[in-house]
C-alpha positions as CSV (number, residue, x, y, z in Angstrom):
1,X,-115.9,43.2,59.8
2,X,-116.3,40.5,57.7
3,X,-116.9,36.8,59.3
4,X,-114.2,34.4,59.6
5,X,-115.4,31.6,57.1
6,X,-114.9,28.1,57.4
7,X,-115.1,25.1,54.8
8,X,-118.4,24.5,56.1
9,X,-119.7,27.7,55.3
10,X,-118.8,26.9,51.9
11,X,-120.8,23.6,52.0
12,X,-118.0,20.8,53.2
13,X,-118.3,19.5,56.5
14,X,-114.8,18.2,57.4
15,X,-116.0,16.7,60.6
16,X,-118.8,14.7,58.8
17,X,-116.8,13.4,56.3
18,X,-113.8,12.1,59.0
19,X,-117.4,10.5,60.8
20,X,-117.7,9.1,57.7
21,X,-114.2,7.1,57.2
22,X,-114.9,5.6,60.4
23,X,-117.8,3.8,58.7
24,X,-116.3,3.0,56.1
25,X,-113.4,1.3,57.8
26,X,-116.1,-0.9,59.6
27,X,-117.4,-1.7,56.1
28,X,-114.0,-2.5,54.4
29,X,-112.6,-4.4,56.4
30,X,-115.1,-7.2,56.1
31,X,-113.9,-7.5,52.6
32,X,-110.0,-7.9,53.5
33,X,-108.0,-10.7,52.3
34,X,-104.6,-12.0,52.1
35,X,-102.5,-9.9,50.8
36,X,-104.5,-6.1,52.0
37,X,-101.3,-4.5,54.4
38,X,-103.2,-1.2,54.6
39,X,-106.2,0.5,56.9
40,X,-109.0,2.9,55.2
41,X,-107.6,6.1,55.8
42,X,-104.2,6.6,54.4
43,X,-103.3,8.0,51.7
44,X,-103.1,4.9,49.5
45,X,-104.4,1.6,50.0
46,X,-101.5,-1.2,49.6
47,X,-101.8,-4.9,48.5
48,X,-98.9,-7.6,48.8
49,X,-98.7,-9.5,45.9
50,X,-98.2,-13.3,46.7
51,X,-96.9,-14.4,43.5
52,X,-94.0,-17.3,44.8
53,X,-96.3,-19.8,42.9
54,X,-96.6,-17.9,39.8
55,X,-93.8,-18.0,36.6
56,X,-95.3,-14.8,35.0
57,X,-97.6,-12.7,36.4
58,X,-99.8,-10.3,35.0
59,X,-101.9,-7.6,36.6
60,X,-105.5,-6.9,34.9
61,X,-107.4,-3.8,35.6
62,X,-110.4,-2.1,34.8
63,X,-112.7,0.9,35.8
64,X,-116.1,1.6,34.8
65,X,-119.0,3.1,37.0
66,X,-123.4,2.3,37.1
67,X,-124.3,4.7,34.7
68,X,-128.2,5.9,34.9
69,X,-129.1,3.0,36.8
70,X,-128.3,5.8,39.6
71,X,-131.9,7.6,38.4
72,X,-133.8,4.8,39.6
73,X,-131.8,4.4,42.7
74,X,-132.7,8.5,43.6
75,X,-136.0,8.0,42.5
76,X,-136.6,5.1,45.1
77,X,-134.6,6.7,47.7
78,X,-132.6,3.2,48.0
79,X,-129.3,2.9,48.0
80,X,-127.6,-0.2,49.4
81,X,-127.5,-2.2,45.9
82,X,-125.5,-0.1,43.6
83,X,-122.7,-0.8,45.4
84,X,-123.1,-4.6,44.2
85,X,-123.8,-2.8,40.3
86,X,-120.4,-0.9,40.4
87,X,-118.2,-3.8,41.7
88,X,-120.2,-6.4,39.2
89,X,-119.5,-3.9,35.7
90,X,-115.4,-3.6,37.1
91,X,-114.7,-7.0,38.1
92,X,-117.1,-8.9,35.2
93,X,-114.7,-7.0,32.9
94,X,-111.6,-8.7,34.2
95,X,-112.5,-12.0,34.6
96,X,-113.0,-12.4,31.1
97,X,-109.3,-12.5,30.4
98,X,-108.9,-14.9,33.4
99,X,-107.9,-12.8,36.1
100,X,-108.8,-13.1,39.8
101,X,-109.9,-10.0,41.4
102,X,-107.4,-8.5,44.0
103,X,-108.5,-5.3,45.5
104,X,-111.0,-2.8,44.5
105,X,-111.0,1.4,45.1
106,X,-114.4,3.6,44.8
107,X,-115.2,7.2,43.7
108,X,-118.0,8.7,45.3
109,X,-118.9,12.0,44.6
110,X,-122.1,14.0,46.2
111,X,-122.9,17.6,46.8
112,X,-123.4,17.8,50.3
113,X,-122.6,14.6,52.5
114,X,-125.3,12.4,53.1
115,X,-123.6,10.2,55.8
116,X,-127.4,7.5,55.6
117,X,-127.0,7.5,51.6
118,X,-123.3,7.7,51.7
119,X,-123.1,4.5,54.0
120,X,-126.0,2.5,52.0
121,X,-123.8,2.8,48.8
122,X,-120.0,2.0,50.1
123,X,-122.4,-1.3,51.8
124,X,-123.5,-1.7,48.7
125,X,-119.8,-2.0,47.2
126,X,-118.3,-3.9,50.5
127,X,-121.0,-6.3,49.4
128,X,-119.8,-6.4,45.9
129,X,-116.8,-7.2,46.8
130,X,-117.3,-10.3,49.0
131,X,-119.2,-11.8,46.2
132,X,-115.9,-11.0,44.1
133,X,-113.6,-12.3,46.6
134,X,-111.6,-9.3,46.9
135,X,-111.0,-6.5,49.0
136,X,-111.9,-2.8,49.1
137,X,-108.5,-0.8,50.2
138,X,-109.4,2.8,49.4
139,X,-111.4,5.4,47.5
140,X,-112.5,8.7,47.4
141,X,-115.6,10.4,48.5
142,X,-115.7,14.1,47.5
143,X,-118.0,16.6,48.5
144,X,-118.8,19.0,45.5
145,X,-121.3,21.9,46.6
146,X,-123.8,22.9,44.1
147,X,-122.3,20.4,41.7
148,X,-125.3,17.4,42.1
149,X,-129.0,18.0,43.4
150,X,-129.7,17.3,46.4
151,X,-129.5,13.6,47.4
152,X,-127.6,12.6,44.3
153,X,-124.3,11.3,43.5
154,X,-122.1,9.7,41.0
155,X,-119.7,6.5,41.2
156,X,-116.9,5.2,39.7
157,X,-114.9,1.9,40.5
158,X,-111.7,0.8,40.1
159,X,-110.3,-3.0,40.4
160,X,-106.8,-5.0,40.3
161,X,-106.8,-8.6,39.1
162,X,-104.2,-11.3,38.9
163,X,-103.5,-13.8,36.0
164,X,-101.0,-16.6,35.2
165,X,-99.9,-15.2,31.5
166,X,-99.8,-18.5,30.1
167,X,-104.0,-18.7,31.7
168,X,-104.8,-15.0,30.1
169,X,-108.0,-15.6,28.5
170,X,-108.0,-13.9,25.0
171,X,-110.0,-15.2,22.3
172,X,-106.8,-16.3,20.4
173,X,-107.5,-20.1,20.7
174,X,-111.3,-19.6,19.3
175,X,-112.2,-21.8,15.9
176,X,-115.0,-22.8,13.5
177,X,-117.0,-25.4,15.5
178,X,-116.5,-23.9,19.1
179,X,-119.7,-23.7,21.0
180,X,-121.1,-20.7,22.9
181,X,-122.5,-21.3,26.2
182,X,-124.6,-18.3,27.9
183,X,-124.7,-17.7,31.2
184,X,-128.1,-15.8,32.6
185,X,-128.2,-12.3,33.9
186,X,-130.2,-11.0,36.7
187,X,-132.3,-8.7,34.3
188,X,-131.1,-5.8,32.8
189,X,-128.1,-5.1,35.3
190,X,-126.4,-1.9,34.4
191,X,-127.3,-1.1,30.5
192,X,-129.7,0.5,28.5
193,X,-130.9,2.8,31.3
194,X,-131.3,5.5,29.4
195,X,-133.6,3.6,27.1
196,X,-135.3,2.4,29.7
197,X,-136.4,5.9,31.7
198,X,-137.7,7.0,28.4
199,X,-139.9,4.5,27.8
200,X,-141.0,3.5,31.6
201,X,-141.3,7.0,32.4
202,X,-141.7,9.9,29.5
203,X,-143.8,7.3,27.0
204,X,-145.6,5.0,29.6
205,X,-145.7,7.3,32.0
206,X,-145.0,5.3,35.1
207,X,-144.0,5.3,38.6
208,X,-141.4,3.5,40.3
209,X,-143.6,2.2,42.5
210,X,-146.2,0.8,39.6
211,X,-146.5,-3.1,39.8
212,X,-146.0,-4.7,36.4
213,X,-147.9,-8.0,36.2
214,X,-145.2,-9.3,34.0
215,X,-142.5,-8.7,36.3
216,X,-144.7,-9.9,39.2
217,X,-142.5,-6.8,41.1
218,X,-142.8,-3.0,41.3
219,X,-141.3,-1.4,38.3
220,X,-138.2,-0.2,40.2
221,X,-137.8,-3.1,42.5
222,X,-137.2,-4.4,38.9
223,X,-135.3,-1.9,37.3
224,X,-132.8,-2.0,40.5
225,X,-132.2,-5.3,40.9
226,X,-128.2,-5.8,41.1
227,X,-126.1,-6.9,38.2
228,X,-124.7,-10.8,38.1
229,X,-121.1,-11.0,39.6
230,X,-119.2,-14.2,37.1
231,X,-115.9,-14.2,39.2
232,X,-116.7,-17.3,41.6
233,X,-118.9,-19.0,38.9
234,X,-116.0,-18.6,35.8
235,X,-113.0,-19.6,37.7
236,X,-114.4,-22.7,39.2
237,X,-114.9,-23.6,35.1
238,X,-111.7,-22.6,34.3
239,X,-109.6,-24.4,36.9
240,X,-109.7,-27.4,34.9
241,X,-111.7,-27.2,32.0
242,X,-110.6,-25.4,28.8
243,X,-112.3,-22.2,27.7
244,X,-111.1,-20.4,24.8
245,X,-113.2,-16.9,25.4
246,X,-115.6,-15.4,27.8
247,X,-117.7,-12.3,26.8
248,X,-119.3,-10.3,29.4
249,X,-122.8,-8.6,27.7
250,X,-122.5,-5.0,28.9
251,X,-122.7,-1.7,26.9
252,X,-123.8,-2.7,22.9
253,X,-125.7,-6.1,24.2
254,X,-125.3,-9.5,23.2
255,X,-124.0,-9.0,19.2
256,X,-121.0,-6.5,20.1
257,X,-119.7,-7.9,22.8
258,X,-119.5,-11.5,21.3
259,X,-117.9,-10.2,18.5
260,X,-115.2,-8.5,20.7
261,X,-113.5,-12.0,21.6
262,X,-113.8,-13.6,18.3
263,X,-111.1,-13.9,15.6
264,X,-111.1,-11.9,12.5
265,X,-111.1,-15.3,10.1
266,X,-114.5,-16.3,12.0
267,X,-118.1,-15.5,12.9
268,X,-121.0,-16.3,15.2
269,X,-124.4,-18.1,14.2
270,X,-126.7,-17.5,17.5
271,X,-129.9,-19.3,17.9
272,X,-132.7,-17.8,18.2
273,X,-135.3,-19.2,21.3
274,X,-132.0,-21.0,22.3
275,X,-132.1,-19.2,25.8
276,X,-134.7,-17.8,28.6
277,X,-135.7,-14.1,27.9
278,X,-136.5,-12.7,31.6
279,X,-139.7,-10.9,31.1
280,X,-138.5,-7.4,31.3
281,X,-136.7,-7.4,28.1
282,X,-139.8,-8.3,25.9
283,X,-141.9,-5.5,28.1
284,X,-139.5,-3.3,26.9
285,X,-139.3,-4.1,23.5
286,X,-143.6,-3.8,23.1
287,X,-143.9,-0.7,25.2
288,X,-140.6,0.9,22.5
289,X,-141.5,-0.3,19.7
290,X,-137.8,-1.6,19.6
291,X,-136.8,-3.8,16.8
292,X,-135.1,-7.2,17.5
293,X,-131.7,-5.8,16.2
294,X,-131.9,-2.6,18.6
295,X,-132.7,-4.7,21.6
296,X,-129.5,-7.2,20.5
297,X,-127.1,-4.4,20.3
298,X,-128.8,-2.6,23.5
299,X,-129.6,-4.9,26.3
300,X,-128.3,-8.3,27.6
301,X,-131.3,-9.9,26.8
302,X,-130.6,-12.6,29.8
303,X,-127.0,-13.6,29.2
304,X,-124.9,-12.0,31.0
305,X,-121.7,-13.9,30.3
306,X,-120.5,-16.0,27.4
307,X,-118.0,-18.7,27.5
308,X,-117.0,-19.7,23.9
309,X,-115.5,-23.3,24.2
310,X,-114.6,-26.6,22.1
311,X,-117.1,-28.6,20.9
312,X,-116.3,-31.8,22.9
313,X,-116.1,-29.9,26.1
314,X,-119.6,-28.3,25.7
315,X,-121.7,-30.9,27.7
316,X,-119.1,-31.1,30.5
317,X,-118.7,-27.7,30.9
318,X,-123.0,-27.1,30.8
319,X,-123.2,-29.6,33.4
320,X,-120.5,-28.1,35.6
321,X,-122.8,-25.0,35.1
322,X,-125.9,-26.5,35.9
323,X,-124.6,-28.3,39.5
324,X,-123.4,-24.6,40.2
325,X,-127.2,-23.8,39.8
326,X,-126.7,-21.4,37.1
327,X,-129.2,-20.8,34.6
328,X,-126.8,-22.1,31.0
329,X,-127.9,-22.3,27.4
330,X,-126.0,-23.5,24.6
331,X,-126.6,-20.4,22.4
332,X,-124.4,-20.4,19.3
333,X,-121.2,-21.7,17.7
334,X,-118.5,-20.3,15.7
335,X,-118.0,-20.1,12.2
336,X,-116.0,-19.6,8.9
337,X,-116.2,-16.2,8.3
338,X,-116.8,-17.0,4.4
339,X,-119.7,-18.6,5.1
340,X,-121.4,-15.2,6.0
341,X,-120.8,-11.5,5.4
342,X,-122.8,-10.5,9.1
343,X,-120.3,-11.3,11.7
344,X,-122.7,-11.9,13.9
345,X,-125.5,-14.3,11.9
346,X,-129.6,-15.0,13.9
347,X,-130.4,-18.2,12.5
């Protein structure tokens, strides 16, 4: 006679994963705020929208997920920061356009239930979103048998922001003589990675746990350290000071993303040693043999965010920056597109 099979004979323990919820609830709802009007639990998470104050609202939203940062994070068998990662690449791609971050929902994914691993990561995220300043609601976390290798997983975010439409942040007000003020990243934060594992790994042959003398660090104490979140630091600037765009240096580096915000009549002169290059970048660059173009349209370089703004607002602005102790360089400045055929101009 055959046995009587259960779900956990075909890999999914039902009972773990309800154990499971219970941490996350713990976890979540250190994040709520205003506004959150549902447990972790239910079958959707639900926000209140306070918007009495407000003539024309907008909602902003955006989803992206860590990418192969996760290698490094199996490799090291630490899992508490790419929480912070996921949360950062979502919610740096909002407040861009001005938006406040609302509430934020997760998709983890893992072939068998690792409740230690499991717990480390949605941490990782509530603390994400307390440097945000908005709340986790709800996600997913989906156990896919023979789908990942043991102790591996994948993520994806999701977040809601709210904007004024007559605040939304678009590039539209950008002209020749605005200046561009960086903003420093924590390293590489969550790009490149697949550059990086070739070159720290197949070509140098390293271990995660090599120190680098440059870095001062271990290699993947380094390569793990968690992407910048802009959201507290960009909307005390734009409370009462004019900015015209923001850039957030992700996927295609500092020249692409710039570009991205900036009007078709214009272009962008960058300066070249205007800014701090953390160490990591020009490791990378030797060890690859990658040229300075490649590493521009690859990695952040340091500057994680980019504020373009007008020209007698710069110094205020910078200083603003500076008493919020962030690391700010004036970079660049806008100009006439007929002045050159590169868009984005090194001089």
């Amino acid at each position: 006679m055959t046995k009587s099979l259960t779900y956990a004979d075909a890999g999914v323990d039902i009972d773990k994963a309800d154990e499971f919820v219970g941490n996350i609830k713990k976890i979540a709802k250190q994040t709520f705020r205003s506004g959150v009007i549902s447990e972790i639990g239910g079958f959707g998470g639900m926000f209140s929208l306070n918007i009495a104050h407000m003539e024309s609202p907008v909602l902003v939203s955006s989803t992206d997920g860590v990418g192969t940062k996760l290698k490094i994070a199996f490799m090291l068998g630490k899992h508490d920061t790419v929480g912070i990662d996921l949360v950062a690449m979502c919610v740096n791609d909002i407040v861009v356009q001005g938006a406040k971050p609302l509430f934020f929902l997760d998709y983890l994914s893992m072939g068998k239930l690792e409740p230690k691993i499991a717990t480390d990561v949605i941490s990782g995220i509530g603390e994400g979103c307390r440097q945000a300043g908005c709340a986790l609601i709800g996600g997913e976390t989906a156990e896919m048998p023979g789908f990942y290798k043991d102790n591996e997983y994948d993520l994806a975010g999701f977040v809601v922001g709210l904007v004024e439409n007559s605040k939304i942040i678009d590039g539209s007000g950008i002209h020749v003589g605005d200046q561009l003020i960086g903003i420093s990243s924590s390293g590489l934060h969550s790009n490149g990675y697949s550059l990086v594992r070739k070159i720290c790994f197949e070509i140098l042959g390293l271990e995660v746990d090599h120190y680098v003398p440059e870095f001062g660090k271990k290699l993947g104490e380094e390569l793990l350290t968690p992407t910048r979140i802009y959201s507290e630091t960009v909307h005390r600037i734009i409370k009462d000071l004019p900015v015209f765009g923001l850039a957030h240096i992700t996927g295609g580096g500092i020249t692409d993303n710039i570009i991205r915000i900036i009007p078709e009549g214009c272009s962008v002169v960058l300066h070249k040693n205007s800014w701090e290059i953390p160490p990591v970048f020009e490791y990378l660059k030797k060890a690859g043999n990658i040229s300075a173009q490649e590493m521009m349209r690859t990695f952040n370089n340091g500057i994680g965010m980019v504020a373009v703004v007008h020209e007698k607002n710069t110094q205020e602005i910078f200083d603003r920056l500076v008493a919020m102790k962030e690391k700010a360089f004036v970079i660049g400045e806008v100009i006439d597109r007929k002045e050159s055929e590169e868009r984005v101009k090194w001089v």
